[in-house]
C-alpha positions as a Markdown table, in Angstrom:
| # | Residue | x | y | z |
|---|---|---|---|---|
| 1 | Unk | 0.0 | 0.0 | 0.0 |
| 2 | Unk | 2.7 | 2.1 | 1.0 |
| 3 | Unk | 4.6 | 1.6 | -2.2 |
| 4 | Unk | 1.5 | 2.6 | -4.0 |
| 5 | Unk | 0.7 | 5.5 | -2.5 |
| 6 | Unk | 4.8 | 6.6 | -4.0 |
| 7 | Unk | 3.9 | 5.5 | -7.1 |
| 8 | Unk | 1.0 | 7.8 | -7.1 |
| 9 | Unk | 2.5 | 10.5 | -5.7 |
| 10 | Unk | 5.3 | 10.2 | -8.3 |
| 11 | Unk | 2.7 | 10.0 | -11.2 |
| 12 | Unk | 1.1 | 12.8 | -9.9 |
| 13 | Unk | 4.2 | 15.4 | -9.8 |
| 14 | Unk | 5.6 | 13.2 | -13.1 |
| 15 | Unk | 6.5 | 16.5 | -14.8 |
| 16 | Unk | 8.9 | 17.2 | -11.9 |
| 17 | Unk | 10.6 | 14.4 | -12.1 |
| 18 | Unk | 11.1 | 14.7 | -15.7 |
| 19 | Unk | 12.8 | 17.7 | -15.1 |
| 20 | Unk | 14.8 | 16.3 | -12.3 |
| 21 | Unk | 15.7 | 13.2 | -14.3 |
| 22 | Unk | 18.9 | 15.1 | -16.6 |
| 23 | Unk | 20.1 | 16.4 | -13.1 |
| 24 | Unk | 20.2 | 12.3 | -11.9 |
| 25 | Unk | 21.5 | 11.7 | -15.1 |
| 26 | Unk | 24.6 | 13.5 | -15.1 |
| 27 | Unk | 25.4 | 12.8 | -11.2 |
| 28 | Unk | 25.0 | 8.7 | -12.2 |
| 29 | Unk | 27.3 | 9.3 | -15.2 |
| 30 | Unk | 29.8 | 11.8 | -14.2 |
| 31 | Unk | 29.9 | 11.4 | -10.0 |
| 32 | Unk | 28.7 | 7.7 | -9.4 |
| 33 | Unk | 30.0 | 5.3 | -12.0 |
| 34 | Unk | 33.5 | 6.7 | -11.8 |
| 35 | Unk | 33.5 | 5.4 | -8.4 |
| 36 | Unk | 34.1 | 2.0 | -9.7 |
| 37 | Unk | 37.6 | 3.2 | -10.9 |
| 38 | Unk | 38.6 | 3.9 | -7.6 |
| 39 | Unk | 39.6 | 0.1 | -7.2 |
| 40 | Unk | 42.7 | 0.4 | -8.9 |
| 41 | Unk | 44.2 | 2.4 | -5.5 |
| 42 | Unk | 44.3 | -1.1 | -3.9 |
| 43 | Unk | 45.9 | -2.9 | -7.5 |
| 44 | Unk | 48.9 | -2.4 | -9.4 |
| 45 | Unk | 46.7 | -1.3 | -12.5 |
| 46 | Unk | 47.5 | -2.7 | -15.8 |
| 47 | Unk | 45.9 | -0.9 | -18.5 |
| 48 | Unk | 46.6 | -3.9 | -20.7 |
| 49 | Unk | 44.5 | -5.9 | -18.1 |
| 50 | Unk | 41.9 | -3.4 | -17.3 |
| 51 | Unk | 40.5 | -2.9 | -14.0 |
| 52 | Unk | 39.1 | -6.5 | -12.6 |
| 53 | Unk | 41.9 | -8.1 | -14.1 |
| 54 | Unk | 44.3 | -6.1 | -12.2 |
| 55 | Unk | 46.3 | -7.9 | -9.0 |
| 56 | Unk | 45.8 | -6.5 | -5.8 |
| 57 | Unk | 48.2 | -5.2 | -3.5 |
| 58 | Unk | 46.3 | -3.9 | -0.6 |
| 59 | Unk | 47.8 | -0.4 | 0.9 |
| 60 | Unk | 50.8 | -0.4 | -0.6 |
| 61 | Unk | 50.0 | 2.6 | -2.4 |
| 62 | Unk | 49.0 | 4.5 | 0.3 |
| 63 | Unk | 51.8 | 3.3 | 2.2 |
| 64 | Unk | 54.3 | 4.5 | -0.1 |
| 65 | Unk | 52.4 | 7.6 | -0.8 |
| 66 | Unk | 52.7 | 8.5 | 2.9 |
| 67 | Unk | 56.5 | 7.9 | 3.4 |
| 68 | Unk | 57.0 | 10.6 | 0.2 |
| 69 | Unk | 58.6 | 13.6 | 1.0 |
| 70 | Unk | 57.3 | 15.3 | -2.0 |
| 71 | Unk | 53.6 | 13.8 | -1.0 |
| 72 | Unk | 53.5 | 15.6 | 2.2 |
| 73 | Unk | 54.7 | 18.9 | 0.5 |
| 74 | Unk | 51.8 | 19.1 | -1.9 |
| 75 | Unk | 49.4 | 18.2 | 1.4 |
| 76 | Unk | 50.6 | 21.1 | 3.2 |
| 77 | Unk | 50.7 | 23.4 | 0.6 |
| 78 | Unk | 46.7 | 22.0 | -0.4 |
| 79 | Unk | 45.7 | 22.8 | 3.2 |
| 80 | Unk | 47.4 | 26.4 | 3.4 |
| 81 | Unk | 46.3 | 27.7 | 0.1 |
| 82 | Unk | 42.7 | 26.1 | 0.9 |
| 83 | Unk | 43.1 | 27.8 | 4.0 |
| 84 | Unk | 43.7 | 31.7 | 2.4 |
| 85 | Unk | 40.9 | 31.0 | -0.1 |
| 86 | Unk | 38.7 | 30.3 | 3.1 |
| 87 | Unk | 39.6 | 33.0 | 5.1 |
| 88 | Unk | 39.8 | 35.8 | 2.7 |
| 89 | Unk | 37.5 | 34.4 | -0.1 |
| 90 | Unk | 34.6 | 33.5 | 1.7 |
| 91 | Unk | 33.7 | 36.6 | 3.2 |
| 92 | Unk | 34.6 | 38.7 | 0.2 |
| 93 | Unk | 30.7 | 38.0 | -1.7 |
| 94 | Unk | 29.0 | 38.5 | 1.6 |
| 95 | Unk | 30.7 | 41.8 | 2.4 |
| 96 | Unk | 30.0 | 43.0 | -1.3 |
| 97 | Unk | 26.2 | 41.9 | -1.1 |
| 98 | Unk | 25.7 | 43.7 | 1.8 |
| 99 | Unk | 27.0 | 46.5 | 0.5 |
| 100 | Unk | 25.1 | 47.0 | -2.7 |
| 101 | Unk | 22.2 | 45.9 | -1.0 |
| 102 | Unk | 22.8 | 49.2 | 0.7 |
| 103 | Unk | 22.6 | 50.8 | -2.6 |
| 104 | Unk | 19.1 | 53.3 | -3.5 |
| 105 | Unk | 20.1 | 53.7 | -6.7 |
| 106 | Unk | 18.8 | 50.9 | -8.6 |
| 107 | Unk | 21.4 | 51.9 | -12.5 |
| 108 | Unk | 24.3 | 51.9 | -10.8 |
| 109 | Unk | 23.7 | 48.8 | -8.5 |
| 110 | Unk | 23.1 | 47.0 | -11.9 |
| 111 | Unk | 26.1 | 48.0 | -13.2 |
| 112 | Unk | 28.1 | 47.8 | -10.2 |
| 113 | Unk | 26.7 | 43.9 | -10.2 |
| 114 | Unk | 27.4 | 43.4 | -14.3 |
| 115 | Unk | 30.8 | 44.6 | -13.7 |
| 116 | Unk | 31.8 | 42.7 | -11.1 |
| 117 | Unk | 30.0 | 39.5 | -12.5 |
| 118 | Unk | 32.0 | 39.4 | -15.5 |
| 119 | Unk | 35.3 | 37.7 | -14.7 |
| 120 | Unk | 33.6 | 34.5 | -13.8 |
| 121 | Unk | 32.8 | 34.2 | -17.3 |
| 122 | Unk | 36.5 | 34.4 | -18.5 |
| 123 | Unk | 38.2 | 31.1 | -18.4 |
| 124 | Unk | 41.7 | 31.0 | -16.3 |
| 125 | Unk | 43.6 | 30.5 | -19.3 |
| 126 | Unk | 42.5 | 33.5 | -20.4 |
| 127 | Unk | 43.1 | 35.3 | -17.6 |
| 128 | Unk | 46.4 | 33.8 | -16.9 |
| 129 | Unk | 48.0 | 35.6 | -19.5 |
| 130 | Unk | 46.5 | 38.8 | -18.5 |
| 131 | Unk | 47.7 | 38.4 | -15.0 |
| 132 | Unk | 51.2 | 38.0 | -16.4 |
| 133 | Unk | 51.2 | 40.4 | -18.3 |
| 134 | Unk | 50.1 | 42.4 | -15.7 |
| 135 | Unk | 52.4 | 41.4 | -13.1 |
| 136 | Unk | 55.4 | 40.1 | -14.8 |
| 137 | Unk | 58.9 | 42.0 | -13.5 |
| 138 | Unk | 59.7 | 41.9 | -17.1 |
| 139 | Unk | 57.6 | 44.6 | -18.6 |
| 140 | Unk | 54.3 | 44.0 | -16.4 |
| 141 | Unk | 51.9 | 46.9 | -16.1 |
| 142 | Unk | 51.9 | 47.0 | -12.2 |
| 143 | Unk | 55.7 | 46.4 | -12.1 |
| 144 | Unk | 56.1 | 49.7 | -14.3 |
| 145 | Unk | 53.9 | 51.8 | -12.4 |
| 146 | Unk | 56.0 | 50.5 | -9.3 |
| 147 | Unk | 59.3 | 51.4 | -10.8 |
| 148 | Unk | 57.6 | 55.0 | -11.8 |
| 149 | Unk | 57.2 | 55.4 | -7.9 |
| 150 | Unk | 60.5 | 54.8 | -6.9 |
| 151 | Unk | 60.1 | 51.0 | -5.9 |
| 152 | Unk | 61.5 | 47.6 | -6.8 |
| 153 | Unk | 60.4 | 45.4 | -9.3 |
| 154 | Unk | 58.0 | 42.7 | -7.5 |
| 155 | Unk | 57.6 | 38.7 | -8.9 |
| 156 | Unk | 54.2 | 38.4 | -7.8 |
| 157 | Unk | 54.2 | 35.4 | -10.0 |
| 158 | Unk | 58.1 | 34.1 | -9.5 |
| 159 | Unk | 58.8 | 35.0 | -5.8 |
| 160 | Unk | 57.8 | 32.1 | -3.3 |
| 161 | Unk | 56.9 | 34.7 | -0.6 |
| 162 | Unk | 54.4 | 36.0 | -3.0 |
| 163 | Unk | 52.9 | 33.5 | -5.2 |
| 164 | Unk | 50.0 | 32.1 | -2.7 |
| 165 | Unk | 48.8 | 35.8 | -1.8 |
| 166 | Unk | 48.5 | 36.3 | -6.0 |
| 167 | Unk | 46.9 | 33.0 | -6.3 |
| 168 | Unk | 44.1 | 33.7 | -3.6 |
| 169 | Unk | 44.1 | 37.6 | -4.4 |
| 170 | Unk | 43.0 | 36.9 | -8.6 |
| 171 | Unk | 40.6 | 34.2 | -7.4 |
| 172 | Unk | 39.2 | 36.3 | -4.9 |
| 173 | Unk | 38.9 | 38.8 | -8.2 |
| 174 | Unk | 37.4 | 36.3 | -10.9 |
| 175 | Unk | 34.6 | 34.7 | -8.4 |
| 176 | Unk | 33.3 | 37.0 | -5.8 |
| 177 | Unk | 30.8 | 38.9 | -8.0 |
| 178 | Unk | 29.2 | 36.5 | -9.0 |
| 179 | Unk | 29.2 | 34.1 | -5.4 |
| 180 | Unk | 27.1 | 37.5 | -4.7 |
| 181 | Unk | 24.0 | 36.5 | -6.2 |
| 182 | Unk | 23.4 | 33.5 | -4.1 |
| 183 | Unk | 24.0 | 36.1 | -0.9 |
| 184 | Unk | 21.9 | 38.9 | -3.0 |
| 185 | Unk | 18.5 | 36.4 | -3.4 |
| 186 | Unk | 18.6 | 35.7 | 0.1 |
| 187 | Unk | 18.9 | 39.3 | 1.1 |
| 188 | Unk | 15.6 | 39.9 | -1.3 |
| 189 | Unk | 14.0 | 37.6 | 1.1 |
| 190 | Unk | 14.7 | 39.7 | 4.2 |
| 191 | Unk | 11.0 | 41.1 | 5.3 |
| 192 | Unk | 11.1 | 44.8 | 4.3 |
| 193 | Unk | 9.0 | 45.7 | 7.9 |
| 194 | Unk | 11.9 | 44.4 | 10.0 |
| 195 | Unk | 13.8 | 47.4 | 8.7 |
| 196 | Unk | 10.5 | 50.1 | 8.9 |
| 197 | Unk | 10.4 | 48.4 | 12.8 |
| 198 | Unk | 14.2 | 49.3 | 12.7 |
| 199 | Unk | 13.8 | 52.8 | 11.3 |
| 200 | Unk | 11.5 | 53.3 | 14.1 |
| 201 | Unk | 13.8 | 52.1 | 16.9 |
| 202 | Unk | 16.2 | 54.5 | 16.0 |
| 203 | Unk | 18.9 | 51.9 | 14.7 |
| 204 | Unk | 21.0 | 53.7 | 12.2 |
| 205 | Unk | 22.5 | 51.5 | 9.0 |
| 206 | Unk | 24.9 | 49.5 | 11.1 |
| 207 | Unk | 22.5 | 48.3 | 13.1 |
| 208 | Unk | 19.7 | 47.4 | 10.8 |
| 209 | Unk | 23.0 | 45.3 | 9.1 |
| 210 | Unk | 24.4 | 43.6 | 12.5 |
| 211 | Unk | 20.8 | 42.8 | 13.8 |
| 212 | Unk | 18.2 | 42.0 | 11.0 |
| 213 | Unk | 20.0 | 41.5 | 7.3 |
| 214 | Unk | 22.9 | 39.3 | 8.8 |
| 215 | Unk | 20.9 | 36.8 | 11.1 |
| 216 | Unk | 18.4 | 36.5 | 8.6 |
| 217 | Unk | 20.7 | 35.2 | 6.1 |
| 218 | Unk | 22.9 | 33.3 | 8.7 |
| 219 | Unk | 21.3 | 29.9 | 7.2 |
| 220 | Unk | 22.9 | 30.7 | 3.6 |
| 221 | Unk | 26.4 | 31.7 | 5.1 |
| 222 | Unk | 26.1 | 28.3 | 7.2 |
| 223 | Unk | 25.3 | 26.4 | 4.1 |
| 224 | Unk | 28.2 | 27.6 | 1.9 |
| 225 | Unk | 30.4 | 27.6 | 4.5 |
| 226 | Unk | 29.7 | 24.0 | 5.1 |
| 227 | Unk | 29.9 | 23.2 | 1.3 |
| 228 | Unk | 33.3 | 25.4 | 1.1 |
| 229 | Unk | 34.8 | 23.4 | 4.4 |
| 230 | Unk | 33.9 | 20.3 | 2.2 |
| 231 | Unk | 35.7 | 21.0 | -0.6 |
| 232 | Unk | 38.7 | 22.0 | 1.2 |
| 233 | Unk | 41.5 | 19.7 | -0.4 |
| 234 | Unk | 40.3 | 21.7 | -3.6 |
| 235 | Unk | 42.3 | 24.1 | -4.2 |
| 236 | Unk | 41.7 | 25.1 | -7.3 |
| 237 | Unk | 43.4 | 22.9 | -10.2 |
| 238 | Unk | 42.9 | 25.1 | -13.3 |
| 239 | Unk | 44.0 | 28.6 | -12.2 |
| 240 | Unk | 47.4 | 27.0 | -10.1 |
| 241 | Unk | 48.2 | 24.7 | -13.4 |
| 242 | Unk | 48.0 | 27.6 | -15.7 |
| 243 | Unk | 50.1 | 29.8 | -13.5 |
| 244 | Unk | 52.5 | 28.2 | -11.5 |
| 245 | Unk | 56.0 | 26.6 | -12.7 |
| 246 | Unk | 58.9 | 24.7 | -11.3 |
| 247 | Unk | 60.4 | 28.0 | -9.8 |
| 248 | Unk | 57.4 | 27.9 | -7.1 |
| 249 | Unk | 56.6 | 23.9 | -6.6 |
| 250 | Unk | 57.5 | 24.1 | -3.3 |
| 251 | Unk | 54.5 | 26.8 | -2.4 |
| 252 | Unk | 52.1 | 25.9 | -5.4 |
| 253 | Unk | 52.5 | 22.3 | -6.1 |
| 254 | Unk | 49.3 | 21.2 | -5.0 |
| 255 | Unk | 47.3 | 17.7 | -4.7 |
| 256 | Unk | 45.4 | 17.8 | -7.7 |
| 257 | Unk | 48.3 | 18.9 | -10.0 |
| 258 | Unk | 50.0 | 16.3 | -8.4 |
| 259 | Unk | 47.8 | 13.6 | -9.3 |
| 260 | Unk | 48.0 | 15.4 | -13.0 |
| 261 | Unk | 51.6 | 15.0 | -13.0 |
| 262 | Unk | 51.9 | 11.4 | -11.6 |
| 263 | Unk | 48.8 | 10.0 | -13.4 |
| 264 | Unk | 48.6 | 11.6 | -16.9 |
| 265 | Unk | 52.1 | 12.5 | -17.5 |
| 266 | Unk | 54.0 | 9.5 | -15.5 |
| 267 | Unk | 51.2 | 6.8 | -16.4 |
| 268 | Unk | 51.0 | 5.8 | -12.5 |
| 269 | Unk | 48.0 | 5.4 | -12.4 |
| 270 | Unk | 47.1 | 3.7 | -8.9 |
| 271 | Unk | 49.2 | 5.6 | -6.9 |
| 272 | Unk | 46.9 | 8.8 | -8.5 |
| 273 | Unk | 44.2 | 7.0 | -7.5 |
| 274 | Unk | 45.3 | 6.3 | -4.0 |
| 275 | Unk | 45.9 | 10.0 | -4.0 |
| 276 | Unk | 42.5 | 11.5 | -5.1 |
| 277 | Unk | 40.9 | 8.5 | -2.8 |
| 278 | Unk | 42.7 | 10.3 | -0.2 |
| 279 | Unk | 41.7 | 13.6 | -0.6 |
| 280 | Unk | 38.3 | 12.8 | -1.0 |
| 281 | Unk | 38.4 | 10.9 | 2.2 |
| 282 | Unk | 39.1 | 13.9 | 3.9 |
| 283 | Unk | 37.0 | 15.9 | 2.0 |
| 284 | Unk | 34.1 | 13.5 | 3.6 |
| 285 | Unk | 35.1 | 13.9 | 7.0 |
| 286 | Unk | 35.5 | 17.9 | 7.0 |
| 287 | Unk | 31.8 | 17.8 | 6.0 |
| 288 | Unk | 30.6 | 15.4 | 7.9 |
| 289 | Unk | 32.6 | 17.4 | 11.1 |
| 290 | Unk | 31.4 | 20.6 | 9.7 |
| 291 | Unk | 27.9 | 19.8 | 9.6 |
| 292 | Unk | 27.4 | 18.3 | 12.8 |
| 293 | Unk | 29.2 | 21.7 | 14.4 |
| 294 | Unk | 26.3 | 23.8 | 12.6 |
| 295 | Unk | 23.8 | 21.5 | 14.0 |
| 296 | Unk | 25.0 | 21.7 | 17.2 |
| 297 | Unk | 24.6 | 25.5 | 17.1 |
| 298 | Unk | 21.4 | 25.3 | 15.8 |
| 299 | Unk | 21.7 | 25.6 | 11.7 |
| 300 | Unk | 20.1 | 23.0 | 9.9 |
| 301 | Unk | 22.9 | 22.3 | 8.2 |
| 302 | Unk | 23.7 | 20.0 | 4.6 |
| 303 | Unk | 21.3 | 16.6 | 5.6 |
């Protein structure tokens, strides 16, 4: 009875599902069946004998992984570059919402928003180049102007002490307009009265901020900050690969361009596999850790 009573329920909302059903389509395909190929972290893969005909060897990839210098570079530098993006790129969107939600003038919020918006759209490649072109000590724009002032050249992009503060500063440039809009629809939930009641308090800006627009889009901060602390061994892949170089391994050289490097390039492919296993891993606990923090502090958090 009960599984009718789904069946008709399902029937009944069909159209729904049908528009659902691309969206389960893609996470089978692309999220789920890959899964499988995580197998070859416990075989010494073969591609000449495919997965299943693989031998296994247990750990021994992990094992090996773990007594690598080089391994626990690339983990330290994933965790403190995740780290900067947290810190400084998280908050960036929500401080920039609030502020043009601030804004009367309804033009020059738009454009203000269009502006802002656009790098997301630019791909890094793209805007790899411009940054060294921008930044380069050889001829870069900022460099010059630098030089004009009296100062020294600076290799944003070639000095170790700088490289991770110019990775996190140009994706802090290329993503927070447009992490806005999530922040911007909840802020055009907030009930317009609460600020009239407000007004009539006598709380000036600050305080209409502080006491009635931030707690009332606590729940969205909570849920991308508990989808950002799960995603923390990401460090972003495309924009370090297209700008980093063997000069600044030893600050840039990341997980995921370490997999690239021992899996695509050096054709080992278990031991990338026992890496990305890894990182996922922890990936699963930070969120499952996160989310039972924001419970206990009353959010509702991911599940």
């Amino acid at each position: 009875m009960a599984i009718g009573k789904v069946w008709r329920y399902v029937f009944t909302n069909r159209y729904l599902y049908l528009m659902l059903l691309p969206a389960l389509v893609f996470y089978a395909v692309f999220h789920y069946y890959p899964m499988y190929g995580a197998i070859i972290a416990f075989k010494d893969f073969n591609i000449t004998k495919g997965i299943l005909g693989s031998p296994w060897v247990g750990t021994k990839h992990f094992e090996y992984l773990f007594e690598l210098e080089k391994f626990r570079t690339v983990f330290w530098n994933t965790i403190v570059i995740s780290c900067y993006r947290l810190v400084f790129g998280f908050p960036a969107p929500i401080i920039v919402a609030l502020l043009l939600n601030e804004i009367m003038n309804r033009a020059f919020k738009r454009t203000v928003q269009t502006v802002i918006y656009l790098p997301h759209f630019i791909s890094w490649v793209i805007l790899g180049g411009l940054l060294v072109n921008l930044l380069s000590t050889d001829g870069g724009v900022v460099n010059k102007v630098i030089e004009a002032l009296g100062g020294s050249p600076i290799g944003f992009l070639s000095d170790d002490s700088h490289f991770r503060s110019t990775l996190v500063w140009s994706m802090i440039w290329k993503e927070f307009g447009w992490n806005t809009i999530i922040y911007m629809a909840a802020l055009a939930g907030v009930n317009p009265q609460l600020y009239e009641a407000a007004v009539m308090d006598g709380a000036n800006r600050w305080r209409r901020i502080w006491h009635i627009t931030i707690p009332c889009i606590r729940s969205t901060i909570v849920i991308l900050l508990l989808l950002r602390i799960g995603s923390m061994m990401e460090a972003g892949f495309e924009q370090i690969f297209v700008l980093y170089h063997t000069g600044v391994y030893s600050v840039s050289d990341i997980i995921d361009t370490y997999v690239y490097r021992i899996g695509l390039t050096e054709g080992r492919f278990s031991l990338a596999a026992a890496v990305g296993l890894f990182k996922s891993v922890i990936n699963f606990v930070l969120l499952i850790v996160a989310n039972k923090l924001a419970r206990m502090m009353g959010e509702q958090g991911v599940y």
